[in-house]
N, C-alpha and C positions, 0 to 999 in steps of 0.2 A: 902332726900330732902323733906320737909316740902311746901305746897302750900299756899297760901295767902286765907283767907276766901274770899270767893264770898259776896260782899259787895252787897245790897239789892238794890232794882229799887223804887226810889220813885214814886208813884201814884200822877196825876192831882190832884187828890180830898185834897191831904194835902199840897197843896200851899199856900193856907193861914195859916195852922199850921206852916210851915216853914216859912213864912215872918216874923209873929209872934213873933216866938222863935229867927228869927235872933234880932229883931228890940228890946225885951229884953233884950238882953246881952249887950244891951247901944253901937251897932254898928253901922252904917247908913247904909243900906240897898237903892239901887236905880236902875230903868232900864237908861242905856245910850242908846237911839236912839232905834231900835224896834227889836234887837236880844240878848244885852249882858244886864247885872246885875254886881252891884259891891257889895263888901259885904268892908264898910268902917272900918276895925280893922287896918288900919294905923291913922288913926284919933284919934286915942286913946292917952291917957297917958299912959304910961308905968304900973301905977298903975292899971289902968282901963284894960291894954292891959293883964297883968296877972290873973287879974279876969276871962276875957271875950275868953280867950283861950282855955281854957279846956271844956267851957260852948257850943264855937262854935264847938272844934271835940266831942262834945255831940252830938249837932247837926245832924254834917255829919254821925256819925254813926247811929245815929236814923233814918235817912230820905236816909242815901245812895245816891246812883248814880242818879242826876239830870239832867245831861247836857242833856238827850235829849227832857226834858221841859223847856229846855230854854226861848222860846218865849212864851208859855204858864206862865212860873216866869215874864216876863217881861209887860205883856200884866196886869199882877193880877197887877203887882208894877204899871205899870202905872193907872191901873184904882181908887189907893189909891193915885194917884200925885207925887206918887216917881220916878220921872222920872227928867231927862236931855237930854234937844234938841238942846241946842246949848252955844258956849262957853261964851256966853253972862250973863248965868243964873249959878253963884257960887255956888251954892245949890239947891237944888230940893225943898226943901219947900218955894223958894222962888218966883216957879211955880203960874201963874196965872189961874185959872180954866174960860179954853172959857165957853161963852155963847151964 
């Protein structure tokens, strides 16, 4: 029986490397409300979708096991306006920044 490698803990400090790297691979990256992130590779074309595939399990094996910075990924996306608060707003860049 062969075991599964122990996939790596991503660190706080490269959540911006990760946003980064997702929002390259031409995918939409956003926080919905103040705990979850979506990473939009349905949004894709097919064409685009096969590009951006391999590029994103580049990604997750670079940066590894996230979920328990979830709010911390969420908190960074918000503070770029990638964020979604309510079903009124289609899109995140179409986010108003308070004043």
């Amino acid at each position: 029986m062969t075991s599964k490698p122990m996939l790596r803990m991503m660190q706080a400090s490269e959540i911006p490397a990760f946003v980064d790297a997702v929002i390259q691979t031409g995918c939409d990256i956003c926080a919905c409300g103040d705990d979850i992130y979506t990473i939009g590779d349905a949004d894709l074309s097919d064409e685009d979708y096969e590009i951006a595939a391999p590029q994103l399990q580049a990604i997750n094996e670079k940066f590894g096991d996230r979920d328990y910075l979830r709010r911390e990924i969420v908190a960074h996306l918000r503070s770029l306006g990638r964020y979604l608060d309510s079903a009124d707003v289609e899109h995140w860049s179409l986010n108003v920044p308070s004043q």
